[in-house]
mmCIF file of the N, C-alpha and C atoms, coordinates in Angstrom:
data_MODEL
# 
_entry.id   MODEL 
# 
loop_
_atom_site.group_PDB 
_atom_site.id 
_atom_site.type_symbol 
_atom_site.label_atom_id 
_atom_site.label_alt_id 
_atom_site.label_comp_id 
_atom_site.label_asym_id 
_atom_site.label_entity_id 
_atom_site.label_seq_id 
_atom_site.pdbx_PDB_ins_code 
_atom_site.Cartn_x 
_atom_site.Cartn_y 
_atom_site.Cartn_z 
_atom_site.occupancy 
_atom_site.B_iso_or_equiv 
_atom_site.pdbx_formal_charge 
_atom_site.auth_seq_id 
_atom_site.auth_comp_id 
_atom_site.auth_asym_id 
_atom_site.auth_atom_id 
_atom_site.pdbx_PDB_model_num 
ATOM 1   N N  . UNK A 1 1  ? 0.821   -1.198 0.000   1.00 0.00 ? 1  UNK A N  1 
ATOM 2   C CA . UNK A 1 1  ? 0.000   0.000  0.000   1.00 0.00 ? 1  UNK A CA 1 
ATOM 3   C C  . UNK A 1 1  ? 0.860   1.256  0.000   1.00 0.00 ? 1  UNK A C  1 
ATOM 4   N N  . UNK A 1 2  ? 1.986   1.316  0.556   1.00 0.00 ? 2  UNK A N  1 
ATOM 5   C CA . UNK A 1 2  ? 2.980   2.424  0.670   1.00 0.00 ? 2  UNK A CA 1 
ATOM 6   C C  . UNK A 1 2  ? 3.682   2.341  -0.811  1.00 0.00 ? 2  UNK A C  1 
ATOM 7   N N  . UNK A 1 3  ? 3.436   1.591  -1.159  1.00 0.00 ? 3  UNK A N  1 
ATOM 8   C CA . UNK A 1 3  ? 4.278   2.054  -2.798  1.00 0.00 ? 3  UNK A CA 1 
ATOM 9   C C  . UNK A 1 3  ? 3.190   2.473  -3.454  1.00 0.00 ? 3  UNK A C  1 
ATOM 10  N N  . UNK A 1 4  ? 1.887   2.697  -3.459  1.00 0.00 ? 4  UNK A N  1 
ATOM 11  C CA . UNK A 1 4  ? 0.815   3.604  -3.861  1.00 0.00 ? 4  UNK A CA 1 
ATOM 12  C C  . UNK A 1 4  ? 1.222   5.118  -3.881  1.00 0.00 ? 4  UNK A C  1 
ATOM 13  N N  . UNK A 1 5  ? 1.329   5.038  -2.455  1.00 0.00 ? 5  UNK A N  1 
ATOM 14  C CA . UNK A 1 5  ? 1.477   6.706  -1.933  1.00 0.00 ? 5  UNK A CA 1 
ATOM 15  C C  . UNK A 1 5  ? 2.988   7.265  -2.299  1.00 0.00 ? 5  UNK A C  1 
ATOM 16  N N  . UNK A 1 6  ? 4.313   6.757  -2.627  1.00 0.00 ? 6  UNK A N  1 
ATOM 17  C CA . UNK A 1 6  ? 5.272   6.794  -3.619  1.00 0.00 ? 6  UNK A CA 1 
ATOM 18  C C  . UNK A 1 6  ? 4.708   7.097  -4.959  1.00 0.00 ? 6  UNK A C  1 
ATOM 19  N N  . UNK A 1 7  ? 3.971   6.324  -5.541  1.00 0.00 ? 7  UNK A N  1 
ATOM 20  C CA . UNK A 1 7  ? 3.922   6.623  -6.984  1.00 0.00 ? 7  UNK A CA 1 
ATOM 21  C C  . UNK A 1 7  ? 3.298   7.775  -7.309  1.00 0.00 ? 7  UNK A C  1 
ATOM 22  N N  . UNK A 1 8  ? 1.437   7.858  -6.236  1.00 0.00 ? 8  UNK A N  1 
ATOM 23  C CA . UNK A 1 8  ? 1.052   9.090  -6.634  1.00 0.00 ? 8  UNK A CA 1 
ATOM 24  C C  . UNK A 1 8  ? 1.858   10.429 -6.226  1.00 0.00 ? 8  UNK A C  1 
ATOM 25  N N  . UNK A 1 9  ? 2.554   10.287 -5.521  1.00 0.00 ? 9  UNK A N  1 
ATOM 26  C CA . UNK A 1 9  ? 3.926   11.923 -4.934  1.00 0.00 ? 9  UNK A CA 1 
ATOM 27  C C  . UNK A 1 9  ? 4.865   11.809 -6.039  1.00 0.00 ? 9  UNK A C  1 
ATOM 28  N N  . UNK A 1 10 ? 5.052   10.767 -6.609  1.00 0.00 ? 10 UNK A N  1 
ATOM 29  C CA . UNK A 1 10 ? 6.190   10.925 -7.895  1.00 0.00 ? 10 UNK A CA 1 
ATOM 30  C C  . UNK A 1 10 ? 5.592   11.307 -9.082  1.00 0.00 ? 10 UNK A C  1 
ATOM 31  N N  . UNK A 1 11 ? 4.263   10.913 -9.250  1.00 0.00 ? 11 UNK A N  1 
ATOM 32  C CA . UNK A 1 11 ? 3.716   11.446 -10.504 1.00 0.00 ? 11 UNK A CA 1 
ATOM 33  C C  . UNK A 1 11 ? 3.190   13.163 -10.379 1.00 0.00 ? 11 UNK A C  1 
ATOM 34  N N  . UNK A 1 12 ? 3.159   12.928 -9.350  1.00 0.00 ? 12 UNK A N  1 
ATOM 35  C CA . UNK A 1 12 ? 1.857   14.519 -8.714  1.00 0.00 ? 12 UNK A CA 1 
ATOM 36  C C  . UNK A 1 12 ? 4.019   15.726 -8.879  1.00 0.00 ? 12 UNK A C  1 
ATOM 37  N N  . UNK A 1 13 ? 5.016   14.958 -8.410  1.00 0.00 ? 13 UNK A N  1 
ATOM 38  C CA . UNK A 1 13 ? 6.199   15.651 -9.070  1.00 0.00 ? 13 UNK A CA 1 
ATOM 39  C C  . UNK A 1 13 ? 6.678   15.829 -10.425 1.00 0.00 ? 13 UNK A C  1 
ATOM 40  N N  . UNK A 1 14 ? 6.593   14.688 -11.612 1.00 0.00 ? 14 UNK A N  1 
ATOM 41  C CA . UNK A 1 14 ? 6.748   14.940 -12.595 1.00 0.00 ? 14 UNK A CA 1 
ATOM 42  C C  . UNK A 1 14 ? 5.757   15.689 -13.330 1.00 0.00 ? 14 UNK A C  1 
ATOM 43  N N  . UNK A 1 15 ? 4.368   15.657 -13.081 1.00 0.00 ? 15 UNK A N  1 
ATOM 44  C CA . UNK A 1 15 ? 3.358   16.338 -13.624 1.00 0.00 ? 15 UNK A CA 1 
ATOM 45  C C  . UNK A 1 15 ? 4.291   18.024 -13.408 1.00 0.00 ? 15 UNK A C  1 
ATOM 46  N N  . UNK A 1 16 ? 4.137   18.200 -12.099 1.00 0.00 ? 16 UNK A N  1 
ATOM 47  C CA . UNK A 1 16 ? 4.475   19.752 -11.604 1.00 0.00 ? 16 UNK A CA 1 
ATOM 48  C C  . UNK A 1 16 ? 5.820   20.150 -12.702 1.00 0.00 ? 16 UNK A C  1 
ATOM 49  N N  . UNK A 1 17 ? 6.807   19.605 -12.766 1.00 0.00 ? 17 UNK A N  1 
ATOM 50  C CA . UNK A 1 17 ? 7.826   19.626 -13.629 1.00 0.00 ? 17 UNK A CA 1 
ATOM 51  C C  . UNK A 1 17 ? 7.737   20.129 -14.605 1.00 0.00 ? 17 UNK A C  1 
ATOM 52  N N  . UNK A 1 18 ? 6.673   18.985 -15.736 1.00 0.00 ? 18 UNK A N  1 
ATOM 53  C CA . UNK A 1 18 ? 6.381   19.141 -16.822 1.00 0.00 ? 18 UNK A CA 1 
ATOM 54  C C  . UNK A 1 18 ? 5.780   20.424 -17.057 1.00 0.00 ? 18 UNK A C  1 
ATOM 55  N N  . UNK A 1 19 ? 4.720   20.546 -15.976 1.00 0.00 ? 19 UNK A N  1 
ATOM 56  C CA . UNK A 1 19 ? 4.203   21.865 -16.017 1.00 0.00 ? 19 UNK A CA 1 
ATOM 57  C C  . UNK A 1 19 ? 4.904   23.292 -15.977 1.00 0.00 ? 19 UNK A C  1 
ATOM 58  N N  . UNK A 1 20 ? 6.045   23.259 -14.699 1.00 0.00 ? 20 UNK A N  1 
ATOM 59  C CA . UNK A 1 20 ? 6.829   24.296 -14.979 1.00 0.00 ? 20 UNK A CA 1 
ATOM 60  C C  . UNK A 1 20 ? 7.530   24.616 -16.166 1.00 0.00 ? 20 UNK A C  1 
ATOM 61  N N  . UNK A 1 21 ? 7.895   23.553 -16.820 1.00 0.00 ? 21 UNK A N  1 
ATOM 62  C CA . UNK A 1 21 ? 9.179   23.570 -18.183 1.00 0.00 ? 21 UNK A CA 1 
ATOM 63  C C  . UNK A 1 21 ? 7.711   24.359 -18.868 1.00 0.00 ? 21 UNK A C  1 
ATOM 64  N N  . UNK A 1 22 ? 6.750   23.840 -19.587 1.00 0.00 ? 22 UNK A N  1 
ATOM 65  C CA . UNK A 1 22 ? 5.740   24.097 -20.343 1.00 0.00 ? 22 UNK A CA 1 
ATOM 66  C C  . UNK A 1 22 ? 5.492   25.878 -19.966 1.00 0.00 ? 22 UNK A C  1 
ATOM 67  N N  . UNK A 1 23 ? 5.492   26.257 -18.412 1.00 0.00 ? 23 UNK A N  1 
ATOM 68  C CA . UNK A 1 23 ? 5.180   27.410 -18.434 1.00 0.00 ? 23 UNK A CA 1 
ATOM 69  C C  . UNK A 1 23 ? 6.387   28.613 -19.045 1.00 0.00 ? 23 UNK A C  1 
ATOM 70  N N  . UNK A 1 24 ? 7.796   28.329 -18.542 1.00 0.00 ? 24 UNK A N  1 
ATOM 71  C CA . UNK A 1 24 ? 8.843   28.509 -18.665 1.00 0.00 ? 24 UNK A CA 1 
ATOM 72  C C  . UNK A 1 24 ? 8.945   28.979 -19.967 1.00 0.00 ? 24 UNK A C  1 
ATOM 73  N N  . UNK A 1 25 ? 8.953   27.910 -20.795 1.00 0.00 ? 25 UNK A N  1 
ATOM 74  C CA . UNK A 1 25 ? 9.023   27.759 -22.802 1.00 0.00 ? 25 UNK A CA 1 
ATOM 75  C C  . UNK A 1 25 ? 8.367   28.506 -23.002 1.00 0.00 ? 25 UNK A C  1 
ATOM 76  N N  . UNK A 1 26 ? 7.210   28.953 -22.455 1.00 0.00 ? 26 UNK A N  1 
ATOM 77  C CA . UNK A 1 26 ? 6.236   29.989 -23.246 1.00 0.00 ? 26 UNK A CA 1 
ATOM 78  C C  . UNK A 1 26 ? 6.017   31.320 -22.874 1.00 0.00 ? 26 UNK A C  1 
ATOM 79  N N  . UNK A 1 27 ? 6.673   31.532 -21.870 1.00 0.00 ? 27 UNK A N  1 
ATOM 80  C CA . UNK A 1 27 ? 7.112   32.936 -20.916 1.00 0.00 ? 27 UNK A CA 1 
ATOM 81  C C  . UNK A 1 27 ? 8.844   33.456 -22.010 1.00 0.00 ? 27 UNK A C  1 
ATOM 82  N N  . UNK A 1 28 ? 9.375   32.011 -21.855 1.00 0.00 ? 28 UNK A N  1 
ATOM 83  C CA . UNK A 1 28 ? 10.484  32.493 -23.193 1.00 0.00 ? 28 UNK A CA 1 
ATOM 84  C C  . UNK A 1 28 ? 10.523  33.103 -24.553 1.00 0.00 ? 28 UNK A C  1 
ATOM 85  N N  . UNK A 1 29 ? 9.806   32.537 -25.038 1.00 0.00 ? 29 UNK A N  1 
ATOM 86  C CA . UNK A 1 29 ? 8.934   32.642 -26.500 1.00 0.00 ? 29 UNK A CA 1 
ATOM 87  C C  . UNK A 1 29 ? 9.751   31.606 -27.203 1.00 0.00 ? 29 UNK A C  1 
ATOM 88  N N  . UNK A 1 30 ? 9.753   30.231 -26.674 1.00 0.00 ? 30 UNK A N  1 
ATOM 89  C CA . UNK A 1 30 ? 9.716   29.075 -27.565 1.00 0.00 ? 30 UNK A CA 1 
ATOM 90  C C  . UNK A 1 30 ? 8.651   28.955 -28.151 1.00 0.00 ? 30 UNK A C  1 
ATOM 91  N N  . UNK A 1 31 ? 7.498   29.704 -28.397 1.00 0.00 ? 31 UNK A N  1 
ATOM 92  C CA . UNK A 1 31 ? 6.484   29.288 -29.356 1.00 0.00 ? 31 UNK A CA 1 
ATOM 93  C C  . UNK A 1 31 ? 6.009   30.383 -30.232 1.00 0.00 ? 31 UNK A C  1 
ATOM 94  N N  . UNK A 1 32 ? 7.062   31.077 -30.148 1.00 0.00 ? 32 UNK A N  1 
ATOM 95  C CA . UNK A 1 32 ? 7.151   32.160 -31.237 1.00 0.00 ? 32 UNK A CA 1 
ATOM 96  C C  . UNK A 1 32 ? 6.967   32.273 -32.555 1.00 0.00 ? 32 UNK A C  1 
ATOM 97  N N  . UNK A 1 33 ? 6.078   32.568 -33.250 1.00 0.00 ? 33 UNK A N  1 
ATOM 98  C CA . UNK A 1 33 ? 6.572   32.104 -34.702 1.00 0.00 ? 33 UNK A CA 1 
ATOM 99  C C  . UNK A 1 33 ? 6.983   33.503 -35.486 1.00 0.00 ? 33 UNK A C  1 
ATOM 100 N N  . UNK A 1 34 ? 8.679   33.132 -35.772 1.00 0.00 ? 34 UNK A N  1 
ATOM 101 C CA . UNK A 1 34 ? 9.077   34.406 -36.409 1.00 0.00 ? 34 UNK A CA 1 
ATOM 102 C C  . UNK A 1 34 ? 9.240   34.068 -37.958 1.00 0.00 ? 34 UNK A C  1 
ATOM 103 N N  . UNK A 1 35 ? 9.085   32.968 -38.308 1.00 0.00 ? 35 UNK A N  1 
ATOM 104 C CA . UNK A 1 35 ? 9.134   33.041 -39.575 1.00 0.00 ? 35 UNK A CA 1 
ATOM 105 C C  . UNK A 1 35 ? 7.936   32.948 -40.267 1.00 0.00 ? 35 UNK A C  1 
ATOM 106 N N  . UNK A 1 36 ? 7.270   32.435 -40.277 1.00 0.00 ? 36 UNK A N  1 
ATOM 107 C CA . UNK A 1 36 ? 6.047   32.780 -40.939 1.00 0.00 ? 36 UNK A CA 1 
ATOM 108 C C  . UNK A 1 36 ? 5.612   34.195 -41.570 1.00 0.00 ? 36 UNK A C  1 
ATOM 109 N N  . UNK A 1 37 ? 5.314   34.892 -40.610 1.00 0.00 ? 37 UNK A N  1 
ATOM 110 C CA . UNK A 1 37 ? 5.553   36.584 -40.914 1.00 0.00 ? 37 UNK A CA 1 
ATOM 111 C C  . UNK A 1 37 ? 6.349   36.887 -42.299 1.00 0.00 ? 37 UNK A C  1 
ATOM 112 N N  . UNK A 1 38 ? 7.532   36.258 -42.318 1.00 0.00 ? 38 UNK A N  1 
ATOM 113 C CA . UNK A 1 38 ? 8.314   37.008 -43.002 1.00 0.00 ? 38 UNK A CA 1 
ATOM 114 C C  . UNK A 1 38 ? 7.999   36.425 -44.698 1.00 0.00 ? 38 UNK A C  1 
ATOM 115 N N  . UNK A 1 39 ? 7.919   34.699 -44.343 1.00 0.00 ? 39 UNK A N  1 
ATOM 116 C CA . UNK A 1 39 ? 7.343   34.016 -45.222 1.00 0.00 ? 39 UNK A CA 1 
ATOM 117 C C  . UNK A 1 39 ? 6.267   34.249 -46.463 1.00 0.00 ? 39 UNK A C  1 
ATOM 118 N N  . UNK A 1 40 ? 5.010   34.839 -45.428 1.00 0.00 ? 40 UNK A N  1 
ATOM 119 C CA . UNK A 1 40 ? 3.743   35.368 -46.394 1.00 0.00 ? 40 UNK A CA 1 
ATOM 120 C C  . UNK A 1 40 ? 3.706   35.935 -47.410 1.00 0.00 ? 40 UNK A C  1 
ATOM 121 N N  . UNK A 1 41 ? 4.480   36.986 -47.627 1.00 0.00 ? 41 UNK A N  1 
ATOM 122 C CA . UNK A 1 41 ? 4.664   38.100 -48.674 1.00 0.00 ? 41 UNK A CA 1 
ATOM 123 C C  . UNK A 1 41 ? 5.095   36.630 -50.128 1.00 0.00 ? 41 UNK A C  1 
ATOM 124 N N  . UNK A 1 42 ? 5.830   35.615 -49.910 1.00 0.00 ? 42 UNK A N  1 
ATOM 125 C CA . UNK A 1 42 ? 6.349   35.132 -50.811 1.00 0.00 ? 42 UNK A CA 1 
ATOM 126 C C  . UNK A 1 42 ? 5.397   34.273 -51.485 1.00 0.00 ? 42 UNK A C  1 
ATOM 127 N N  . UNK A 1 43 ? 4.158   34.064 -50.480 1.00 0.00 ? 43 UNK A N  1 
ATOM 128 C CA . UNK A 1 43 ? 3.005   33.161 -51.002 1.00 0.00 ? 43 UNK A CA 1 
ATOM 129 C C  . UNK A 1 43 ? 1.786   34.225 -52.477 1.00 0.00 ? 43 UNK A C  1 
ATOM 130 N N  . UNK A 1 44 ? 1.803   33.663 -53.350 1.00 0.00 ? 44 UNK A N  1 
ATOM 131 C CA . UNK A 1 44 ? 0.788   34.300 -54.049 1.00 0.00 ? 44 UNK A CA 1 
ATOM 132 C C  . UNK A 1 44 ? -0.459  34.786 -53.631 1.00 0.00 ? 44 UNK A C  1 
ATOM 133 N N  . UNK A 1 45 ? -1.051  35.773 -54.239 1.00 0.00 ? 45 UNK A N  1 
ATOM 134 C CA . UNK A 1 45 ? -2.279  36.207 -53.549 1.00 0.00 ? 45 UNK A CA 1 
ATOM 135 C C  . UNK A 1 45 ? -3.570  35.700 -54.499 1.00 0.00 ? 45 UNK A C  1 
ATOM 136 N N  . UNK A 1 46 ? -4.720  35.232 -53.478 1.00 0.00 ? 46 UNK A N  1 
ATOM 137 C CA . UNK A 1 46 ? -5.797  34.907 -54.622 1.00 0.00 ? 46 UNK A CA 1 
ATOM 138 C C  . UNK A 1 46 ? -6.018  35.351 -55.960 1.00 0.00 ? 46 UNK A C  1 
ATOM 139 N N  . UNK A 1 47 ? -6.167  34.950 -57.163 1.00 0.00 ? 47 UNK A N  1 
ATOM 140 C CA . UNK A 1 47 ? -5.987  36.069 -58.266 1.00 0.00 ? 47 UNK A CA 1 
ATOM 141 C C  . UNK A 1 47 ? -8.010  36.576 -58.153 1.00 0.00 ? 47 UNK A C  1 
ATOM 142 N N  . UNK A 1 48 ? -8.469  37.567 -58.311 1.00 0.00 ? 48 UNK A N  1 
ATOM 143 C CA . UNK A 1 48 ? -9.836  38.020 -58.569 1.00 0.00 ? 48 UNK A CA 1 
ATOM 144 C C  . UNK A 1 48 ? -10.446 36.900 -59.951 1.00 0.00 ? 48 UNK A C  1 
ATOM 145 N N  . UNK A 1 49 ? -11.610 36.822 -59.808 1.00 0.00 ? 49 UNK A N  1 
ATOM 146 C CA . UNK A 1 49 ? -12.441 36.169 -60.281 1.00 0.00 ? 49 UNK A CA 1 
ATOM 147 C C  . UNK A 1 49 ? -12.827 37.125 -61.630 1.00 0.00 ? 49 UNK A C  1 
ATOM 148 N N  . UNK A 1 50 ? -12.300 36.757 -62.907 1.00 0.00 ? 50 UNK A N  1 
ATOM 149 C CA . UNK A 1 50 ? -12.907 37.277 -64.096 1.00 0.00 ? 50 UNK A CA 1 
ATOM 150 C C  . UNK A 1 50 ? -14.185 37.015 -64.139 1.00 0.00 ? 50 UNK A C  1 
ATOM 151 N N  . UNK A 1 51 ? -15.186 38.269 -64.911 1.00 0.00 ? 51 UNK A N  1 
ATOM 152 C CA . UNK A 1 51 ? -16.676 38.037 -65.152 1.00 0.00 ? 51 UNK A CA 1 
ATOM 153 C C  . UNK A 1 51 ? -16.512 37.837 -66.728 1.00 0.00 ? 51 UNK A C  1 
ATOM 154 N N  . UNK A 1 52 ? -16.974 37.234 -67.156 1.00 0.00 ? 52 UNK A N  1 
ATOM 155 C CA . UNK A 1 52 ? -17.364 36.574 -68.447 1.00 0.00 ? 52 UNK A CA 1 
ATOM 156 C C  . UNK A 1 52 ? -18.455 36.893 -69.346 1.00 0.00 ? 52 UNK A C  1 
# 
């Protein structure tokens, strides 16, 4: 029964972990997207619809 209460304190620690790194990365701006932005201009633009 005591290796229950081990596992859930080890998971209830790696959860917290995971969670800090996750908050961390995104307070950094690992989820930044800087290229895209720059990207767009190179994509074609819809052409308008000729009337006939």
């Amino acid at each position: 029964m005591s290796v229950i209460y081990i596992l859930i304190i080890l998971s209830v620690i790696v959860a917290g972990t995971f969670l800090g790194l996750f908050i961390w990365a995104n307070k950094s701006g690992q989820y930044d997207d800087t290229t895209t932005p720059s990207m767009r201009m190179l994509f074609d633009d819809k052409k308008p619809e000729s009337k006939d």
